[in-house]
TORKOL-4160 file (C-alpha; in steps of 0.2 Angstrom, whole numbers, padded with zeros to 4 digits, m for minus):
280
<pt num="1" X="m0216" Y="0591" Z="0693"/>
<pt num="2" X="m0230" Y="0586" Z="0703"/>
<pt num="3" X="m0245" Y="0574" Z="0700"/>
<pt num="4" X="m0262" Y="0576" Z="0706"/>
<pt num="5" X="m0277" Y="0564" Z="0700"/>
<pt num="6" X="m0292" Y="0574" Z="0693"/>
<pt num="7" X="m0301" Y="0561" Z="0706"/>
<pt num="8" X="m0297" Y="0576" Z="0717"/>
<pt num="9" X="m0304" Y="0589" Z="0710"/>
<pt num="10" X="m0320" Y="0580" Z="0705"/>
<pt num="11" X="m0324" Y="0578" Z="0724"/>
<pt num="12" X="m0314" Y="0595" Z="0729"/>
<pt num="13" X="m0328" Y="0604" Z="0717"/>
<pt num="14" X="m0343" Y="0592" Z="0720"/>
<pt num="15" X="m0340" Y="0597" Z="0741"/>
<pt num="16" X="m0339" Y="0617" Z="0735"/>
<pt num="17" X="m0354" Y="0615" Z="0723"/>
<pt num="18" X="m0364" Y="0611" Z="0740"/>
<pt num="19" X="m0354" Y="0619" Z="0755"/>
<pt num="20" X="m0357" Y="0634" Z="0744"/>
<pt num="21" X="m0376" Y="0633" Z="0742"/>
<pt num="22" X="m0379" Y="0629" Z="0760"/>
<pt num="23" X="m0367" Y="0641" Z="0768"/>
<pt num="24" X="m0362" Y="0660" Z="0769"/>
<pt num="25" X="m0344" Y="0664" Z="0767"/>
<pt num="26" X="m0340" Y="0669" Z="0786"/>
<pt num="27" X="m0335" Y="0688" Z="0778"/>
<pt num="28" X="m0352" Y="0687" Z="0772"/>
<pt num="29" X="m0361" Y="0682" Z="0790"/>
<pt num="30" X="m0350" Y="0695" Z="0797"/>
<pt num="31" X="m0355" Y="0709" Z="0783"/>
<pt num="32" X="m0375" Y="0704" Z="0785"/>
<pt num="33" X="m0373" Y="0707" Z="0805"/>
<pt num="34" X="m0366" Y="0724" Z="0805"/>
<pt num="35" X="m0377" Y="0728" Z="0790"/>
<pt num="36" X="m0393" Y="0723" Z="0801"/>
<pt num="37" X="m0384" Y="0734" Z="0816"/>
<pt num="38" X="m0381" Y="0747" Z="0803"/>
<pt num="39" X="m0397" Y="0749" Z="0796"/>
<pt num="40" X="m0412" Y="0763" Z="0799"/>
<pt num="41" X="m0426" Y="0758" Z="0792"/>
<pt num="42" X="m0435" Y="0747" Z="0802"/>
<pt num="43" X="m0440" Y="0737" Z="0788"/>
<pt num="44" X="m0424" Y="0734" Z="0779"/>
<pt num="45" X="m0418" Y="0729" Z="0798"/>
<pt num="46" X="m0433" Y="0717" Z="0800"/>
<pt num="47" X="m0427" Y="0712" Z="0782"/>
<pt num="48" X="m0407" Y="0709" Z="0785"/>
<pt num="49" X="m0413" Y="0701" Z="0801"/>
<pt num="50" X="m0426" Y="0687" Z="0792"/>
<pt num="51" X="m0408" Y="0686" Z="0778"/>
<pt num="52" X="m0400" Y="0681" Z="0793"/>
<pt num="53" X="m0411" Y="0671" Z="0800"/>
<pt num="54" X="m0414" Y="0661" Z="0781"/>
<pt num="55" X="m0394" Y="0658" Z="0780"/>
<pt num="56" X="m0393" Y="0649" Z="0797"/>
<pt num="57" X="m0410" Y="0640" Z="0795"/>
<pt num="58" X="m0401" Y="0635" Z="0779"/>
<pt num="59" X="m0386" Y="0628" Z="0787"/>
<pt num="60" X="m0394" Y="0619" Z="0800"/>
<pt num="61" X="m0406" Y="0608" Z="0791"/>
<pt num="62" X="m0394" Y="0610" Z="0773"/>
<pt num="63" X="m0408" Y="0619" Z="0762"/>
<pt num="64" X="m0401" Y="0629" Z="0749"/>
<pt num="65" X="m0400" Y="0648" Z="0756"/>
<pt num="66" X="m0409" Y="0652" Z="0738"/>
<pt num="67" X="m0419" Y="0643" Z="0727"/>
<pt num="68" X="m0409" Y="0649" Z="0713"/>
<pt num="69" X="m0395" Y="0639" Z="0716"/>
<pt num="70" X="m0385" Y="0644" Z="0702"/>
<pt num="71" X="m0374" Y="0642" Z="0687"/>
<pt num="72" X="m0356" Y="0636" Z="0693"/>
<pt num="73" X="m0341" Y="0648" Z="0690"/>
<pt num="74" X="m0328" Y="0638" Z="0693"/>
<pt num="75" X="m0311" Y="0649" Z="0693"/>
<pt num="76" X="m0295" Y="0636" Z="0692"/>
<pt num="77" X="m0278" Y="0644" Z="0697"/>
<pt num="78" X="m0264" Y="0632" Z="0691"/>
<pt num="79" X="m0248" Y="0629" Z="0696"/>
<pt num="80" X="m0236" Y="0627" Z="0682"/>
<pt num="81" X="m0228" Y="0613" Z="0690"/>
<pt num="82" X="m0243" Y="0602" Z="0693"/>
<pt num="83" X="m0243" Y="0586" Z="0680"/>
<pt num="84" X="m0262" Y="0579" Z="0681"/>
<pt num="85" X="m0266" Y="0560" Z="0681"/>
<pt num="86" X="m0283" Y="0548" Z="0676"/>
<pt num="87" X="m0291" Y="0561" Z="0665"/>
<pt num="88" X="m0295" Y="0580" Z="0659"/>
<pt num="89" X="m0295" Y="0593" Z="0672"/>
<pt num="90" X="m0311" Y="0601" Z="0663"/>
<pt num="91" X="m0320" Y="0585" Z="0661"/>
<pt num="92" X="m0317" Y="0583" Z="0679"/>
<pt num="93" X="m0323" Y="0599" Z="0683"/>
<pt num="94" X="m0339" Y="0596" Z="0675"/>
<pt num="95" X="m0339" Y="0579" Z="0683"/>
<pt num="96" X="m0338" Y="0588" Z="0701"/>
<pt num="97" X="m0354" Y="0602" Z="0696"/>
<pt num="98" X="m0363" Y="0587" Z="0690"/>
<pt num="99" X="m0360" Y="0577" Z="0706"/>
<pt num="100" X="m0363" Y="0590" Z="0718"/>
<pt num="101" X="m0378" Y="0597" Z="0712"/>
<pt num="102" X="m0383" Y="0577" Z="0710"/>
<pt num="103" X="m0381" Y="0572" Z="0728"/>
<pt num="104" X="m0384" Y="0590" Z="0734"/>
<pt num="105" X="m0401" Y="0590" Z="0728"/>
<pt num="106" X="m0398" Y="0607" Z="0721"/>
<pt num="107" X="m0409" Y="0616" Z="0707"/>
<pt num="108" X="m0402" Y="0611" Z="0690"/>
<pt num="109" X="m0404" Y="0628" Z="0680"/>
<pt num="110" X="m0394" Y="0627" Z="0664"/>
<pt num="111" X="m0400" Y="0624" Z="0647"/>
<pt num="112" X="m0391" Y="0616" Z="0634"/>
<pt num="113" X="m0396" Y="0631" Z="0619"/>
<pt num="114" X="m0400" Y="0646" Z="0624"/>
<pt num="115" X="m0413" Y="0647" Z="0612"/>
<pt num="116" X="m0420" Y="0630" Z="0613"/>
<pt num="117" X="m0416" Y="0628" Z="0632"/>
<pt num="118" X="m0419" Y="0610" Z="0634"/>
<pt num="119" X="m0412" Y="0608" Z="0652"/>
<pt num="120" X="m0397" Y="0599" Z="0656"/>
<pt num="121" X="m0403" Y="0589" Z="0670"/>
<pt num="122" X="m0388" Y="0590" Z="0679"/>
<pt num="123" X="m0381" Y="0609" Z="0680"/>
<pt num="124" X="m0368" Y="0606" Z="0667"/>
<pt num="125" X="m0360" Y="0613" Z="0659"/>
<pt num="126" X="m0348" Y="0627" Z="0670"/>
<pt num="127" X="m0341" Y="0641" Z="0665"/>
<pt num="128" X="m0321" Y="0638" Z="0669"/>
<pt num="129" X="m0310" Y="0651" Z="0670"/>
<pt num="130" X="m0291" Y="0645" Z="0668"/>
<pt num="131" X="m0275" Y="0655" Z="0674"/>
<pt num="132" X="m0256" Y="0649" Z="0673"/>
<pt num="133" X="m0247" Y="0652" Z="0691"/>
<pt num="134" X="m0232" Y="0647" Z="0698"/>
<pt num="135" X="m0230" Y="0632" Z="0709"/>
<pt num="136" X="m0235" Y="0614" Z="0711"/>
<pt num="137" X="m0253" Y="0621" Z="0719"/>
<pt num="138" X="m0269" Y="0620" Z="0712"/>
<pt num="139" X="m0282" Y="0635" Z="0719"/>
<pt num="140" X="m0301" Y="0630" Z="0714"/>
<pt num="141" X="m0315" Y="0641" Z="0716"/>
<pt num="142" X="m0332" Y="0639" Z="0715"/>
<pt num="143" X="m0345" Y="0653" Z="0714"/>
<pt num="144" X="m0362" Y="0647" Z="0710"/>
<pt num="145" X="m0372" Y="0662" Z="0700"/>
<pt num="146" X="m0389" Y="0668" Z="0703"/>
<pt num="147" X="m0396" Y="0675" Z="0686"/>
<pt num="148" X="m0407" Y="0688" Z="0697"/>
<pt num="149" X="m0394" Y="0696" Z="0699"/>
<pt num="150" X="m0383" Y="0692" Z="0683"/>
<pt num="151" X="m0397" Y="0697" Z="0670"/>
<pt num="152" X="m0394" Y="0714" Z="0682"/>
<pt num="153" X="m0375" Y="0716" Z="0676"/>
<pt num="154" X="m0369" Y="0730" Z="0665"/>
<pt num="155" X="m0355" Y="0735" Z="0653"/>
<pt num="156" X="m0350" Y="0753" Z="0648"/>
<pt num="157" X="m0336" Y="0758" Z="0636"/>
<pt num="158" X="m0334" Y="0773" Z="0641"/>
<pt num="159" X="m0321" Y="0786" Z="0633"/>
<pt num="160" X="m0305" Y="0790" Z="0643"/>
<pt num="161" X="m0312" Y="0809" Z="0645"/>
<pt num="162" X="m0325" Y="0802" Z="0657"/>
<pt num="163" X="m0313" Y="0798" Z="0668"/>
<pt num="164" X="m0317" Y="0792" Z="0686"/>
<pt num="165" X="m0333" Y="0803" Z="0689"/>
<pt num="166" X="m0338" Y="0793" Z="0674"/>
<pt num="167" X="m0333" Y="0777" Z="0681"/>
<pt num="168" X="m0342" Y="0782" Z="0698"/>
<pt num="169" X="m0357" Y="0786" Z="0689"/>
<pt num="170" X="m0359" Y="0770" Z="0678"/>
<pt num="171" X="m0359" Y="0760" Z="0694"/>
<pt num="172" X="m0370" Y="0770" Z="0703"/>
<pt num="173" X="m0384" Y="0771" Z="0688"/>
<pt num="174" X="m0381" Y="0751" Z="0686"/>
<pt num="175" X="m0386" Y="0750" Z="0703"/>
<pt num="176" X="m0402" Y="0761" Z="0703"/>
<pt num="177" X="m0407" Y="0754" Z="0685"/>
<pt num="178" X="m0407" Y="0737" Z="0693"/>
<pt num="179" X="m0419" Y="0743" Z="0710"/>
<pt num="180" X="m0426" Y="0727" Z="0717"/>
<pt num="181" X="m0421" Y="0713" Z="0704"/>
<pt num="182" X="m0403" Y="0711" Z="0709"/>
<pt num="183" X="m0410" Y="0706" Z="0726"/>
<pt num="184" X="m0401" Y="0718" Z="0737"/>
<pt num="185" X="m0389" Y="0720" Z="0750"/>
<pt num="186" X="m0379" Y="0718" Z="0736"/>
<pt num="187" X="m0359" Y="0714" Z="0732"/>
<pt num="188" X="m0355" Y="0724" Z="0717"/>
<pt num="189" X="m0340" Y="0717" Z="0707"/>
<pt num="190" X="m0332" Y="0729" Z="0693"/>
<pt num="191" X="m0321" Y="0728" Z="0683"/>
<pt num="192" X="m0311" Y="0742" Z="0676"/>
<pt num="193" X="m0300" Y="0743" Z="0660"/>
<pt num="194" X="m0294" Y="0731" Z="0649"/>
<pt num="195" X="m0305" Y="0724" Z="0636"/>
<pt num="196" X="m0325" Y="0720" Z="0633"/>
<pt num="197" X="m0321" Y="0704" Z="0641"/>
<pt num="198" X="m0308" Y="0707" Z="0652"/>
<pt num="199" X="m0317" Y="0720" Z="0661"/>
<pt num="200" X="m0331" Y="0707" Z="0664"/>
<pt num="201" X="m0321" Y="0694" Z="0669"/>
<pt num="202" X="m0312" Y="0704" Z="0683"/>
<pt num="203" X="m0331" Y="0711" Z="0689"/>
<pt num="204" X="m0336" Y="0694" Z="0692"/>
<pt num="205" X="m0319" Y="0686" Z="0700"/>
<pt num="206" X="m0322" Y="0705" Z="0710"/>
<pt num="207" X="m0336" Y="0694" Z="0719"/>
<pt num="208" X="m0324" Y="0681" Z="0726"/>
<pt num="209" X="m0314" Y="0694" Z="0735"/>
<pt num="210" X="m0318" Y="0695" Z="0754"/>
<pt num="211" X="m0330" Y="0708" Z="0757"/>
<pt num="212" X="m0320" Y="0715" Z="0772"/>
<pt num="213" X="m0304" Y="0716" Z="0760"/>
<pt num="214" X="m0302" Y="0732" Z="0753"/>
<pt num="215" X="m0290" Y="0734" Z="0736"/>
<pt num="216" X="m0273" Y="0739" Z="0741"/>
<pt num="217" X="m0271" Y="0753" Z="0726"/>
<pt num="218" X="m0275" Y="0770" Z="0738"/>
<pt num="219" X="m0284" Y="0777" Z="0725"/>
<pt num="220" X="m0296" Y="0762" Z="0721"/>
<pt num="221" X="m0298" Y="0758" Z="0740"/>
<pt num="222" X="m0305" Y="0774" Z="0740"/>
<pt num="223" X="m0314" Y="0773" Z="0724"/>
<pt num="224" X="m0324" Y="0757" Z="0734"/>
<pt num="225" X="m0328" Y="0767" Z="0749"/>
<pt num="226" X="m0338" Y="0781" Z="0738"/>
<pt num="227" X="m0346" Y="0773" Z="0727"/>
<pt num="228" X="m0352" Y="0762" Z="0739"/>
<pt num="229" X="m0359" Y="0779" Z="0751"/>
<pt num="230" X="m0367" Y="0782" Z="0733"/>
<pt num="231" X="m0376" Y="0766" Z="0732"/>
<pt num="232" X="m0381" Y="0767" Z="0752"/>
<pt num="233" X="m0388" Y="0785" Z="0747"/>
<pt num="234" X="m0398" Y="0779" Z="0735"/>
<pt num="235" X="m0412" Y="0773" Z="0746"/>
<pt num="236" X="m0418" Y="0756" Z="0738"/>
<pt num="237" X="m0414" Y="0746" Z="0755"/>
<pt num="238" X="m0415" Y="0728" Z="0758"/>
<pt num="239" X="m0425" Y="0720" Z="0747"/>
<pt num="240" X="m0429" Y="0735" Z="0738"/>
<pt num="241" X="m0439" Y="0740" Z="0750"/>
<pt num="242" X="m0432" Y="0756" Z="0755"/>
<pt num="243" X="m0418" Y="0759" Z="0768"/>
<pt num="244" X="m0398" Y="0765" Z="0769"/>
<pt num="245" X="m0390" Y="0746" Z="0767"/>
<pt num="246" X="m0391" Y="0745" Z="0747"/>
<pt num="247" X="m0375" Y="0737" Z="0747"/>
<pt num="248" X="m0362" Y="0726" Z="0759"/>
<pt num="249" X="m0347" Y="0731" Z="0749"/>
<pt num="250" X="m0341" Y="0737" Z="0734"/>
<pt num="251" X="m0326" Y="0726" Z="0726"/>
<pt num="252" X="m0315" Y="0734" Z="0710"/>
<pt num="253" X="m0301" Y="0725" Z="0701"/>
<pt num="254" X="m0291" Y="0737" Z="0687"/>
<pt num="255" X="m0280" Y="0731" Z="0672"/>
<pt num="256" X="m0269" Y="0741" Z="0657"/>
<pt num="257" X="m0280" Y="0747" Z="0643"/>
<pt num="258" X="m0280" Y="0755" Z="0629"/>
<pt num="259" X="m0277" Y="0773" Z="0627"/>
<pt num="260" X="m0293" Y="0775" Z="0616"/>
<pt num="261" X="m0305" Y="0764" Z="0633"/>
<pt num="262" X="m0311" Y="0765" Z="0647"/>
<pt num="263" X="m0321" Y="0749" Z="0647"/>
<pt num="264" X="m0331" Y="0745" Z="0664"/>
<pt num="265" X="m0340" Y="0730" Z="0671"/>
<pt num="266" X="m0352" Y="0729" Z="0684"/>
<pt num="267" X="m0357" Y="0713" Z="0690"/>
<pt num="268" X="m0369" Y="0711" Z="0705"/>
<pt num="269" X="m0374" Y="0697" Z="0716"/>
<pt num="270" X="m0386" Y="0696" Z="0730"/>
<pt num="271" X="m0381" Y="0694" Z="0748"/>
<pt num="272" X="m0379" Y="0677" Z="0746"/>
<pt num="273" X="m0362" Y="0679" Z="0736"/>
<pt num="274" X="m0361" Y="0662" Z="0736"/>
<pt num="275" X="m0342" Y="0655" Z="0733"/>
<pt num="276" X="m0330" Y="0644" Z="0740"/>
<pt num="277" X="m0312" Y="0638" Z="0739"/>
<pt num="278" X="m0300" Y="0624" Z="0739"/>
<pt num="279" X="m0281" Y="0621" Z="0735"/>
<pt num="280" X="m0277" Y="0604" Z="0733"/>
């Protein structure tokens, strides 16, 4: 059994909080470079080329890449063997979102209710997601979300006689619906089988996957590749403005279902795809 004092992750999730909103991932920088080479419109190029240009001016001078700064996902792999010391691991999750988004001068966007929406002042709380793995290792990561692009994210129960042309569609239809206001080039996380929930929750841990990584199921690497042809087909471009770069990458995680589902998630995020990692 090993000990680990939650000091650690407090100051492991307060540096991701602001690492993450000051910097592009380096798949990301490498995605928005061949997009920008890729591109034939000349106003979606001038577009990626000004994204670009945003994302470094960022980095220099440490100014959020957006304004949005997000609400933190925090996604907390735990090794079995790992004994913690000095307090809660949530509490000092939410210790390190307050923190960082304190010292990092970053937006705070969370309300308390969501009817009454008195703002938190401080970005708390996260939204944790817990899993149990083997080892004395604790992976954190931390992916702030844009609501652009959240309010933008769909759902689809579809019936197993859909099949994968029905799967393929959803995407693609939740990408057009959404045009403009998910604040293309886009990462599109699904998430296919499972339950209501599940299928949501594996969309949005979709967006912490490399954008260079392709599944390893044959079926579902090729299954990324078309429907992200579809979406660059569509025309809506950079910014919405027209172009062949709707989306960087297309990222799809499956699980058992039931034989009556075929539940499917689609959760977009912008180019900024913010997220960042640590394994203390």
């Amino acid at each position: 059994m090993r000990s680990l004092s939650v000091s650690r992750v407090v100051e492991a999730v307060k540096e991701m909080c602001i690492e993450a909103n000051h910097f592009l991932s380096k798949d990301m920088m490498e995605a928005m470079q061949k997009a920008a080479e890729a591109e034939e419109a000349p106003l979606g190029k001038q577009i990626l080329n000004q994204l670009q240009e945003n994302a470094r001016i960022a980095g220099e001078d440490m100014i959020p890449i957006c304004q949005d700064t997000g609400m933190a996902v925090v996604f907390a792999e735990v090794g079995q063997e790992v004994h913690f010391e000095d307090g809660i691991l949530e509490d000092a999750i939410h210790e390190g979102v307050r923190q960082g988004y304190q010292e990092g001068f970053l937006r705070k966007s969370v309300v308390k209710d969501p009817i009454y929406r008195q703002n938190t002042k401080d970005n708390t709380p996260a939204v944790i997601h817990y899993s149990i793995v083997p080892g004395d290792k604790v992976k954190i990561t931390v992916a702030p979300k844009g609501f652009g692009s959240e309010n933008m994210s769909r759902i689809f129960m579809l019936k197993p006689a859909d099949g994968i042309e029905g799967v393929k569609n959803a995407v693609v239809t939740a990408v057009k619906d959404a045009g403009p206001n998910a604040c293309p080039p886009l990462v599109v996380g699904v998430g296919i089988g499972g339950t209501f929930e599940k299928c949501a929750l594996m969309a949005k841990e979709a967006l912490t996957r490399p954008v260079n990584k392709r599944s390893d199921i044959p079926y579902i690497c090729e299954l990324e590749k078309e429907i992200l042809d579809r979406i660059n087909s569509s025309g809506i471009g950079p910014g919405g403005l027209g172009g062949t770069i709707t989306a960087l990458a297309v990222n799809i995680n499956t699980y058992p279902t039931h034989i009556a589902g075929l539940p499917v998630a689609v959760n977009m995020c912008c180019h900024v795809n913010r997220h960042a990692a640590r394994i203390l």
